[in-house]
Each structure stands twice: as C-alpha cells, then as structure tokens.
C-alpha positions as CSV (number, residue, x, y, z in Angstrom):
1,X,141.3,74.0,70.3
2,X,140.8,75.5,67.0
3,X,140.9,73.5,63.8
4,X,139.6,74.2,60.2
5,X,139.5,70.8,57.9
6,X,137.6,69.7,55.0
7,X,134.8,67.6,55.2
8,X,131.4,67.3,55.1
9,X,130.6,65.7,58.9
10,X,132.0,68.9,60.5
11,X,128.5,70.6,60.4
12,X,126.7,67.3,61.8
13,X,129.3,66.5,64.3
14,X,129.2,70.8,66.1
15,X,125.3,70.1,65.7
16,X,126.1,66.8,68.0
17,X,127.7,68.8,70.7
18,X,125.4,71.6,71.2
19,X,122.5,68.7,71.7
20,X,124.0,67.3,74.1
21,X,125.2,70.2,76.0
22,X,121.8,71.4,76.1
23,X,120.4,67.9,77.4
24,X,123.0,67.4,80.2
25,X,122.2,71.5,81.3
26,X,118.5,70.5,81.0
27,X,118.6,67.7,83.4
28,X,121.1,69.5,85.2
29,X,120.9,69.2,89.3
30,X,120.2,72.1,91.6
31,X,121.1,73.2,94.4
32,X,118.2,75.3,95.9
33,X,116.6,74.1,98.9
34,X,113.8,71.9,98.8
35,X,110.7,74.4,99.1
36,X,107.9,73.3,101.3
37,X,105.3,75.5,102.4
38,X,105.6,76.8,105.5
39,X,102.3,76.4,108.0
40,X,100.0,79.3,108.7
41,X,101.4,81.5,111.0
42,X,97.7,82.0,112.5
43,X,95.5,80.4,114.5
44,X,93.8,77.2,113.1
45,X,90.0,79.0,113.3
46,X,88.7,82.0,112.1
47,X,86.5,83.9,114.3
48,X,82.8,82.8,114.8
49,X,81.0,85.7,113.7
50,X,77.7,86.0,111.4
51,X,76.9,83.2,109.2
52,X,79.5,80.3,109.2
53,X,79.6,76.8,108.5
54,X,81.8,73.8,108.1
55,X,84.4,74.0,105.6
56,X,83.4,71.0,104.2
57,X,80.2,72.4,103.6
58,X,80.9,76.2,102.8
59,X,81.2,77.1,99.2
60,X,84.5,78.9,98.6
61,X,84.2,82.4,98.3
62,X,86.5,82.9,95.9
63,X,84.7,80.4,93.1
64,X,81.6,82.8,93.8
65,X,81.6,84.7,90.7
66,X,80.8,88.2,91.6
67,X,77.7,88.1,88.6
68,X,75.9,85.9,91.1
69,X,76.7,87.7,94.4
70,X,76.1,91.8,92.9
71,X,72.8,91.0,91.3
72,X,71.5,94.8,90.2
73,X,72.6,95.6,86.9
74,X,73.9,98.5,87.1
75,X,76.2,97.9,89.3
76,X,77.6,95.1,86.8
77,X,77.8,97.5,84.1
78,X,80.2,99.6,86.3
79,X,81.9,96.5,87.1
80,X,82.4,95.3,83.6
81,X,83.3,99.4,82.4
82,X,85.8,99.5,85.3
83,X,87.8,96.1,84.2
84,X,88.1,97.4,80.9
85,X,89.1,100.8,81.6
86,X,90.9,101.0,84.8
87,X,94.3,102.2,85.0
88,X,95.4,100.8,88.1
89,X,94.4,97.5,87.0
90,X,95.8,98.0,83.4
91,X,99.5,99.2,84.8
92,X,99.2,95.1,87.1
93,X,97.6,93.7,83.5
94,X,101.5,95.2,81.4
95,X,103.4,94.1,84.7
96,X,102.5,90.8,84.0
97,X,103.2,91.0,80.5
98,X,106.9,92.7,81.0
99,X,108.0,89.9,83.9
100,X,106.6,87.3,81.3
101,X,109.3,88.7,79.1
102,X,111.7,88.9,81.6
103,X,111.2,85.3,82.4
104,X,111.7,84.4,78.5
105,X,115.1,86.0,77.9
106,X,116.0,84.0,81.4
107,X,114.5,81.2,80.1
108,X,116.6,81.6,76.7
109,X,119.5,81.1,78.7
110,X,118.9,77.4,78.9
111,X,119.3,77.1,74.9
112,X,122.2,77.7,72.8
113,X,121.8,80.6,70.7
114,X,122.8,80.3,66.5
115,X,123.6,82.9,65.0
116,X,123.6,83.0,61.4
117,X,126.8,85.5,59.6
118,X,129.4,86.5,57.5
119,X,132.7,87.6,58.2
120,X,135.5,88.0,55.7
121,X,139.0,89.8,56.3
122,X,141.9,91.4,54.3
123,X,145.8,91.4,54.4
124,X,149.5,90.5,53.8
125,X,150.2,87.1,54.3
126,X,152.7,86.2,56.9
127,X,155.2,84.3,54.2
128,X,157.2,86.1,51.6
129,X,156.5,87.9,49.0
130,X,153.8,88.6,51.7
131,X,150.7,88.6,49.0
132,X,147.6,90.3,49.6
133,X,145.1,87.6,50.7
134,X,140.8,87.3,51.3
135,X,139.3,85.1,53.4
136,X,135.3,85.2,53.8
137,X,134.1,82.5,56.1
138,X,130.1,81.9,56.6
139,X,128.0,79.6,58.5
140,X,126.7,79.4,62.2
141,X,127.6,80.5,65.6
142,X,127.5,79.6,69.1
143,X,128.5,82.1,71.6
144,X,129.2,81.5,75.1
145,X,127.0,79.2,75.6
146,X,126.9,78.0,79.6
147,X,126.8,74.5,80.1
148,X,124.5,74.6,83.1
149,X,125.8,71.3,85.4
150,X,125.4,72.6,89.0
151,X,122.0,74.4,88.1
152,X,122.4,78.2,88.0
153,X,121.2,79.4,84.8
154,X,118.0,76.8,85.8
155,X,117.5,77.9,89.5
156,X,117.0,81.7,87.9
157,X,114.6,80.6,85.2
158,X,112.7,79.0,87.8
159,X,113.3,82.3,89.9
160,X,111.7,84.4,87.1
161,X,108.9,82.0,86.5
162,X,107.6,82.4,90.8
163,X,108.4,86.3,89.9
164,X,105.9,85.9,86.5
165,X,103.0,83.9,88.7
166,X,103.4,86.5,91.8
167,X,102.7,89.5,89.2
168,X,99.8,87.2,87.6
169,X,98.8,87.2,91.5
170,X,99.0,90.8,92.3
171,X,96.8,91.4,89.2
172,X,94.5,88.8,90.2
173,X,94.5,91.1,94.0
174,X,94.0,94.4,92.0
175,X,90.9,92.7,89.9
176,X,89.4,91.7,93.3
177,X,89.9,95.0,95.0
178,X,88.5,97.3,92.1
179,X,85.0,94.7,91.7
180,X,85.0,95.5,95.8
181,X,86.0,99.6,95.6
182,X,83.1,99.9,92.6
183,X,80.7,98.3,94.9
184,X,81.3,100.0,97.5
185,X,81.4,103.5,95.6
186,X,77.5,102.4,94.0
187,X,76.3,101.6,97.2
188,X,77.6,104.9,98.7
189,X,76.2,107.2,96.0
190,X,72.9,105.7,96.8
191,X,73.1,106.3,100.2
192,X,73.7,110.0,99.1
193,X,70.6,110.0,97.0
194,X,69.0,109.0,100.2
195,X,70.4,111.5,101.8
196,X,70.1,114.5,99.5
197,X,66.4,113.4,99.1
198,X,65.5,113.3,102.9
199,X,67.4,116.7,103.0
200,X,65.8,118.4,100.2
201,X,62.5,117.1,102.1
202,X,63.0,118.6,105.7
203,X,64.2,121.7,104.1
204,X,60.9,122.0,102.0
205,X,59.1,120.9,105.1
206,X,60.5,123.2,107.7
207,X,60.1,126.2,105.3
208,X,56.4,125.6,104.8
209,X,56.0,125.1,108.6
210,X,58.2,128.3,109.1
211,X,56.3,130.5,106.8
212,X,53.1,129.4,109.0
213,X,54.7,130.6,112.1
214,X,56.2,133.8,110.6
215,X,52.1,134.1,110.1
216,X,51.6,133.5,113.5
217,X,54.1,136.0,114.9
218,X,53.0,138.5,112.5
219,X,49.9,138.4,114.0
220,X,51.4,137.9,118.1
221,X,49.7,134.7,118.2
222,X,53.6,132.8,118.6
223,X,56.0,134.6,120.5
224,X,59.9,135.1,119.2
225,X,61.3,132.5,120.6
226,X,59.3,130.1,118.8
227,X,60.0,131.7,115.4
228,X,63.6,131.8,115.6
229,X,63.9,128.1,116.7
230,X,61.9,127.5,113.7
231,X,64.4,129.6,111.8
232,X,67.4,127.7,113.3
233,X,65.7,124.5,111.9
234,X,65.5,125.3,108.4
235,X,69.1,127.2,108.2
236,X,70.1,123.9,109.6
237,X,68.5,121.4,106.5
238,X,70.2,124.0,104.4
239,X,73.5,122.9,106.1
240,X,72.4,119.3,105.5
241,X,71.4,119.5,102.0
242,X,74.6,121.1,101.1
243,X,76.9,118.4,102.9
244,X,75.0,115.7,101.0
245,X,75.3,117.7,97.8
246,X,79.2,118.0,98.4
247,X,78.9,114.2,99.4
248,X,77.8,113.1,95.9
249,X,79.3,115.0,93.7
250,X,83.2,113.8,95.3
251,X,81.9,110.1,95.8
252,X,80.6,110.7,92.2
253,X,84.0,112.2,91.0
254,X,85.3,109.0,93.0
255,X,83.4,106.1,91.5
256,X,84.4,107.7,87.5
257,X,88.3,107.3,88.6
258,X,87.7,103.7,89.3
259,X,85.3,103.3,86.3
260,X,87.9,105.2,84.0
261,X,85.2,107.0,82.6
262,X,82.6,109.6,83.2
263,X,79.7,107.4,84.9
264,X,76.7,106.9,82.8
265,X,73.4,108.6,84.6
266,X,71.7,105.4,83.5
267,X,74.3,103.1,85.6
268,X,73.8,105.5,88.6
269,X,71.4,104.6,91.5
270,X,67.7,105.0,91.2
271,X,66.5,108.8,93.0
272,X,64.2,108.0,95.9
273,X,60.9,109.8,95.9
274,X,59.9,111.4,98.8
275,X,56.4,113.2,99.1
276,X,56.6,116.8,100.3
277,X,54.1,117.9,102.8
278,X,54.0,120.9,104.5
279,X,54.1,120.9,109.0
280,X,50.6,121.0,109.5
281,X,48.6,118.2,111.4
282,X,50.3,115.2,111.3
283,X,53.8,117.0,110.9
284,X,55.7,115.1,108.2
285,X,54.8,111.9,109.7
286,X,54.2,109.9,106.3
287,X,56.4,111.4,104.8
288,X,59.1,110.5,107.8
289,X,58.1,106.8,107.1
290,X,59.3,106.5,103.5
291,X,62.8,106.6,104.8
292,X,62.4,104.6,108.1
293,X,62.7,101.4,106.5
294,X,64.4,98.0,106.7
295,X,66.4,98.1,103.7
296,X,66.4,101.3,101.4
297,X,68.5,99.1,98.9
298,X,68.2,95.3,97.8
299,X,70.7,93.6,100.4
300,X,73.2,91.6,99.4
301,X,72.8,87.6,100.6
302,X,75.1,86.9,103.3
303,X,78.0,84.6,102.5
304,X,78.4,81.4,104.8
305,X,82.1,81.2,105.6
306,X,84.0,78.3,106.8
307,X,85.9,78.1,110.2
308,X,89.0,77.2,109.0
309,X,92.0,79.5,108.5
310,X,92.8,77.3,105.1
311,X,90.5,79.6,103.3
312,X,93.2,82.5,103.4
313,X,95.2,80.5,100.9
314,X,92.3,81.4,98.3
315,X,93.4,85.0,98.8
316,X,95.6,86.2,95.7
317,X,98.1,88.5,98.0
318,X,99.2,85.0,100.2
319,X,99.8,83.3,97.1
320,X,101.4,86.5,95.8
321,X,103.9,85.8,98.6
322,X,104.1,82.1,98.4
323,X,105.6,82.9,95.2
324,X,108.0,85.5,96.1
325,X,109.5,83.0,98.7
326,X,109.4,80.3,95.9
327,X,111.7,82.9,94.0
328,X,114.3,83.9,96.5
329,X,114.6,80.2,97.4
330,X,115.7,79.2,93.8
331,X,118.1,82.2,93.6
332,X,119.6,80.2,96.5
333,X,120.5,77.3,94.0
334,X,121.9,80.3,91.8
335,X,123.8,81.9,94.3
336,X,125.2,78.0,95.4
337,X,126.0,77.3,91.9
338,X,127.8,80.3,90.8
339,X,130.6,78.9,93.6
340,X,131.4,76.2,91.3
341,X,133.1,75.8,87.5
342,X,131.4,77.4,85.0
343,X,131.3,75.8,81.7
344,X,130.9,77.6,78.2
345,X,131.0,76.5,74.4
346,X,131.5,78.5,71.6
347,X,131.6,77.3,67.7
348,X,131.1,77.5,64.5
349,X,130.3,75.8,61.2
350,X,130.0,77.1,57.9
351,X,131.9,77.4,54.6
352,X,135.0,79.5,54.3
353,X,136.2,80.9,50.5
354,X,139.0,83.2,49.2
355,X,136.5,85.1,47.6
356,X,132.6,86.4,48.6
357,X,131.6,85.0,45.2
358,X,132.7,82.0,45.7
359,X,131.8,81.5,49.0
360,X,128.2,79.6,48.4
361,X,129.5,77.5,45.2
362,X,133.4,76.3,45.7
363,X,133.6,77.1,49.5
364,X,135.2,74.4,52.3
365,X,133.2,73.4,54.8
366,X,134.6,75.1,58.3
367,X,134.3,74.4,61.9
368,X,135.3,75.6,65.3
369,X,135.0,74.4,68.6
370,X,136.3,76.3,72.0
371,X,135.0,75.0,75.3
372,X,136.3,77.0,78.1
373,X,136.3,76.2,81.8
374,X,136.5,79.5,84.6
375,X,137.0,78.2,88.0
376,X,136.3,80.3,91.2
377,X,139.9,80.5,93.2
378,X,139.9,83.6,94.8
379,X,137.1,86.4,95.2
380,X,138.0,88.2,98.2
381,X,135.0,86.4,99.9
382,X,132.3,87.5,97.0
383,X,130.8,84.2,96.2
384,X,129.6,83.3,100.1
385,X,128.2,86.5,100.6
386,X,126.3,86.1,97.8
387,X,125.2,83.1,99.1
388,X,124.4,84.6,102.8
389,X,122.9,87.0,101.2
390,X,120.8,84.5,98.7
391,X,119.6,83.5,102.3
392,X,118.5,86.2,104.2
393,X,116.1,87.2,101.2
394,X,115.0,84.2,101.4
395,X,114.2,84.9,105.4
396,X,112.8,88.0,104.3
397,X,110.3,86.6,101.7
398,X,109.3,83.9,104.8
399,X,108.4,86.8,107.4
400,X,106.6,88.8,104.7
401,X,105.1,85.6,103.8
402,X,103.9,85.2,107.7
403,X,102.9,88.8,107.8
404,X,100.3,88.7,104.6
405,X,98.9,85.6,106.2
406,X,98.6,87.2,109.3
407,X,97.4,90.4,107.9
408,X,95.0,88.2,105.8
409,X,93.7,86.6,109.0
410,X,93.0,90.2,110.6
411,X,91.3,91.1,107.2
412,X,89.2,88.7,107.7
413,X,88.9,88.5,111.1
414,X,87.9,92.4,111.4
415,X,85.4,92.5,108.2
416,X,83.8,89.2,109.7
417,X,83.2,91.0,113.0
418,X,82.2,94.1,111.1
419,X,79.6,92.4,109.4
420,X,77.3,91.0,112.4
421,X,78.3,94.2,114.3
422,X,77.0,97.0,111.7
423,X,74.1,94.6,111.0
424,X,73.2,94.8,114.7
425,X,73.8,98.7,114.6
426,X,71.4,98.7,111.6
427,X,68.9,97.0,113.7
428,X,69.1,99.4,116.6
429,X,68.9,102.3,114.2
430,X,66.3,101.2,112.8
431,X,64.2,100.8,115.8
432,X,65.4,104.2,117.3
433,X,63.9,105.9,114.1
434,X,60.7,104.2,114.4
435,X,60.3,105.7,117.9
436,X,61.7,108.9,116.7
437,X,59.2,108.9,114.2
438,X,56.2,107.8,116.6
439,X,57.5,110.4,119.1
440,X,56.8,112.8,116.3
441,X,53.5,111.9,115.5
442,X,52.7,112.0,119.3
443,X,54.2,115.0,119.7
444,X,52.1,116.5,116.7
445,X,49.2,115.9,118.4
446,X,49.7,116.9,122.0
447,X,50.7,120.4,120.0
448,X,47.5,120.6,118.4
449,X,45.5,119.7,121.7
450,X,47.6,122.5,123.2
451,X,49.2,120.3,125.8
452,X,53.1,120.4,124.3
453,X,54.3,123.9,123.2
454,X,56.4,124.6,119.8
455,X,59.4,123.7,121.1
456,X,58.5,120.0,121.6
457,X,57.6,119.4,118.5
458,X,60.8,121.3,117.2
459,X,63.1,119.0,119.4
460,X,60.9,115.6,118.2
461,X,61.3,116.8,114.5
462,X,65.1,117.6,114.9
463,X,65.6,113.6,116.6
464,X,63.5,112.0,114.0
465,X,66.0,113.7,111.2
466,X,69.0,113.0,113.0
467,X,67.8,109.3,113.3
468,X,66.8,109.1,109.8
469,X,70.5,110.2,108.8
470,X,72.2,107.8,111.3
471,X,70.0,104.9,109.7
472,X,71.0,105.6,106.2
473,X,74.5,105.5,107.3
474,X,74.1,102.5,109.4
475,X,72.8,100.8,106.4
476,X,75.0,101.5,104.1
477,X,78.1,100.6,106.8
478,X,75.8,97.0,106.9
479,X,76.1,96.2,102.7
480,X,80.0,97.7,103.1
481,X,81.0,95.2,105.8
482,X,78.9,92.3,103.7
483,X,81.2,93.8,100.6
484,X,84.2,93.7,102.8
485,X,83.7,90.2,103.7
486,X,83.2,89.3,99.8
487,X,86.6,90.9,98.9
488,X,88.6,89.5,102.0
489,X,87.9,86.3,101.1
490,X,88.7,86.0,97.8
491,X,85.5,86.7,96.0
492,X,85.2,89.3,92.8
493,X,87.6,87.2,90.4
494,X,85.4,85.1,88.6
495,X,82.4,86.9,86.3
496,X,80.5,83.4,85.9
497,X,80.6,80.1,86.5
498,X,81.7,79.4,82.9
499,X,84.3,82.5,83.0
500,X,87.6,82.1,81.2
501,X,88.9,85.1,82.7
502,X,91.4,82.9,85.1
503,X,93.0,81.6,82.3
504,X,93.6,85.1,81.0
C-alpha cells in the first residue's frame, strides 16, 4: 500500500514498525543444527615419553609464556623484533582485521538501514490544462529491509563471526610458529659458531702439524705416505670450515627473513673460543676438550606434559577448525531458511513540498509503507541443493576437523618421542667423543714412544673431529625436539604472565 496524508504521527507510527520488525528478526528462530563438539578422534592418551605427569598436575603448556621458557636475552629480542616486523604474521594480523569487517556488513544486515534524502521531480500534470507541476519530498528511507523470521540473515552473521574467531585462531597459530622457527633459527646459528670454531681450529692445528712433517720429509726422517695423509687432513678441515661458513651465512640469511630485518650482531650467539695449539705432544687434546662438553648452550628446562589427549584442544589450529565447522553448520540454518517466505519492508517519512524552498518551512508531513512477501514455488530444485550442499560442507569441515586433531596428536606424538630420543643420542655422542678424545691422547703418546706410527694418530685425530661434529649436531637436534615440543603444545602465545596480548 502506498498512502501520503497529513499528520504529524506518520513519522512516529513508520519509526513503530521498523522497531518491531527488528525485535521479532532479532529473536528470530533458527534452523541450523544444534552444534556439539564432536569427540577426539584420537586415542584417549598421549604417548609416555620424557617427562610427563598427571593432567591434573601439569601446567598447561600453552599458559607458559614463552619469556619464562626462552630465558637468554637475546633470543627475546629476536622474538620481540620478529612479532613486530614479520610479514607472514602481519598478512594473519590484516586477515583478521578484513573478516572482522566482513562479519560487520553481515552483521548490518540484522538492522534496518535509514537513509537520509531528497528527491524532487518535474512535469505535466495528468488533468487538463495539464500544468507544469514540482514536487520535492524529503525525509527517511528504509530499503528492503528483510524481516529475518525463519533465521537466515542470523544463521550467516553467526557464520561470519566462527569465520572472524578461526582467522583470530590462525593468527594465534602463526604467532606460535614464528616464537618456535626464531628459536630454532638462534639455536642453529650457534651451533654453526660451534662449528666454524672447531673447524677453524683443526684446520690451524693440522697445518702446524703438517708443516712439522713437511720438516720431517724434507729431511727423509718421514716417508711420503705419511706426508700426504697429513696433506689429505688439512685439505679436508678446509672442506669443513667452508661448509660451516656456507652454513651460517644461509641460516643467518634465514633467521633475518623471519626477524624482518637484518639481525643485530649484538642479538647473535656468543663466538666460542677455542685455544689453538699446534700437533706436538699431547696433540690437540685440550684443546679437543673445550668442545667435548655436556651442553655447549644453556638448555632449555624440559616441560612436564600431561597424559591426556585433551591438551590438543589448547592448540590454536583445532580450534581454528572447531570454528570452521561452527560456520558451515550455521550456513545450514541459512541454506534451511532461504526455502521459506522471505519478508521485506521498505518506507519512508519525511515532508513533501511544491517547492525546494519551501520544503523545510510549509512542507506536509509524508509517509510510505510497502511490505512485500516472495515465496519460493518453483526453482527447478535450487533451494535443496543448496541445502545438500549446506551439508556436505558441513561433513567436510567435520573430517578436516578430525584430521587436525589427528595431525595434532602425531605432532605431538612424534616431537614427544623426539625429545627423549635425540636426548639419548646426545648422551651417546657425548660419550663417544670422550673416548674419541682419550683415544687421541693415548694415541699421542704411543706415537711419541714410537710404538703407533703416523697413521694412527692421523685416523684417532680424524674420529675425534668427526665425533666432535656429530655431538654439536646431536645437541642442537636435543634443544630443537625440546623447542618442538614447546610449539606443538601450544606454548609461544603468551609474552608474560600479565600479557594482554590475547586480548589483542
């Protein structure tokens, strides 16, 4: 209907009817499928491996802040330079921001929309003479406004609200996994000072010893033989030192594209220092046991996990998923509703005048109201497809659901595993390097005494480098896999206990 009185009650009466079409689509029903969340599609206990304890006793990794748990300050500076300047993490930072958007203009829906305007137009009247007449008409407008009864306009606000907390989620994952990559890249360049270090020693080492033997042979004390295999050994710890060169600057070149930055030298790890001794008595034995040690870093504490499989809801990526199949069930309840009548108001109110001038001072007050009703008859089968199809996205969000809690679980599973494994491997490497390096010192002096020729002490000095390379390596895999087990569950979000960064 269209009508156009006098009077001033129009106005109030149009402003009636749009509040109460926006409370009935407010409290409107829905027809989505009641969401409950579906059980853990993996077994009920993680793996015993390492330190473990009861989950009612083990502190969740994820409410560790990572302050607490990467203690050298360095490494936080990287940390804190790599949250700021990341671009990985700043492209999940403005994803978050553009679904929030999204998820307003959806929301916006919900709401009538006034819209304030003028409109005036100019002709021959329909009765003779037929004089030229104005009419200018002012006020507010409501267009199209869906009255939401069966719930579709809500079911895909609530849609793009799951969407808006799975992006928050994913950025949340990319937070945890860049504190976890810069970690591992710090620890890794300073098992490359290690090893550029020990390098740059056996090279210096094997050169002194070689120009004593070039001495030798020069003088047909040592025979050829001798001398070349001492030639072999330093062309060798030039091939070493090289590698570990070529190591550090790409792990270097590595660690600035997570920082964002070229790295500080003052956040890099401290340079070892080795002594430099020549291969005389006692061949390099001291020097050997600067790098046979326990730990040639602090080591990071580690983390007592609980048994249950219940801490893999912590991770961000499950509830990333959770949310995904909280969105494709309420575009269910869209889908549903759109099967239905669908509802919409438009109207006006304002003043309408003969003239613009006198639109604001002798105007009549103006109103129109035109509900309109579209009802679904025939669509060739469009509206239940929509609705199968509503469905088997919502299948798919459950099985991709089950596959990143079962991912999650192998996550865990392997890093947990990794950790007591690598430590045991540390161990062993350890204690094959001391023997290496006793060997050598044995070795040294059965040479002197005369009773082991050159070449033992060659093949003892060539073990006791190859075990010192395979222990820096085994210790580093050792703080990775304690790392690994850090990031898989969870842990990294948080700076400190006081942090407000989850509310960011």
């Amino acid at each position: 209907m269209n009508k156009t009185p006098q009077g001033a009650g129009a106005p109030r009466q149009l402003r009636m009817v749009v509040a109460l079409a926006a409370v009935l689509s407010a409290t409107a029903c829905s027809m989505a499928p009641v969401y409950e969340r579906p059980s853990l599609a993996v077994p009920a206990q993680l793996p015993q491996q390492g330190a473990s304890a009861p989950a009612a006793q083990a502190q969740p990794v994820s409410e560790l802040p990572w302050t607490q748990y990467f203690t050298d300050t360095r490494l936080q500076g990287l940390i804190r330079q790599a949250l700021t300047n990341n671009r990985d993490l700043r492209v999940a930072i403005l994803n978050v921001d553009q679904l929030r958007a999204a998820y307003q203009i959806q929301n916006a829906d919900r709401f009538p929309t006034l819209n304030a305007g003028i409109s005036g137009t100019r002709g021959p009247s329909n009765a003779s003479p037929y004089p030229i007449t104005t009419t200018v008409t002012g006020g507010l407008t409501v267009a199209a406004y869906e009255l939401d009864l069966f719930g579709r306009v809500k079911s895909l606000t609530e849609a793009a609200s799951a969407q808006v907390l799975a992006s928050e989620q994913a950025r949340k994952s990319a937070h945890i996994s860049l504190v976890a990559s810069v970690a591992n890249a710090y620890y890794a360049l300073w098992a490359d000072r290690w090893q550029q270090a020990l390098s740059e020693q056996t090279l210096q080492t094997r050169q002194e010893a070689l120009k004593l033997l070039q001495l030798k042979f020069d003088q047909g004390v040592l025979n050829e033989l001798d001398l070349r295999s001492a030639q072999s050994l330093v062309e060798g710890a030039k091939i070493t030192r090289a590698q570990a060169q070529r190591q550090w600057a790409q792990d270097l070149s590595a660690l600035s594209l997570l920082v964002g930055q070229p790295v500080s030298p003052d956040l890099l790890p401290p340079q070892p220092q080795l002594d430099v001794m020549s291969l005389g008595r006692a061949a390099d034995s001291r020097g050997a046991e600067q790098v046979v040690q326990a730990t040639l870093w602090p080591e990071l504490r580690p983390l007592p996990v609980g048994l249950s499989s219940d801490v893999l809801l912590q991770r961000p990526d499950i509830a990333q998923a959770e949310q995904q199949l909280i969105a494709a069930n309420a575009n269910i309840g869209a889908a549903r509703a759109a099967r239905f009548p669908r509802i919409s108001l438009t109207g006006s109110a304002g003043v309408v005048s003969d003239s613009l001038s006198g639109l604001f001072n002798d105007g009549r007050n103006a109103w129109t109201f035109s509900p309109s009703v579209t009802v679904p008859i025939f669509d060739a089968g469009r509206g239940k497809a929509g609705v199968d199809a509503a469905f088997v996205k919502r299948d798919i969000a459950l099985a991709q659901y089950d596959k990143a809690v079962q991912t999650a679980f192998k996550e865990v599973a392997d890093t947990l595993v990794a950790r007591q494994t690598y430590a045991d491997q540390a161990q062993a490497q350890l204690a094959q390097a001391q023997a290496e390096a006793a060997r050598l010192r044995l070795s040294t002096l059965r040479y002197d005494s005369g009773v082991a020729n050159q070449l033992d002490l060659l093949d003892a000095q060539r073990s006791l480098f190859s075990a010192q390379q395979a222990l820096i390596a085994a210790q580093l895999a050792r703080q990775q896999a304690e790392i690994s087990v850090y990031r898989a569950l969870g842990g990294g979000w948080l700076e400190s206990s006081d942090s407000s960064q989850a509310s960011r």
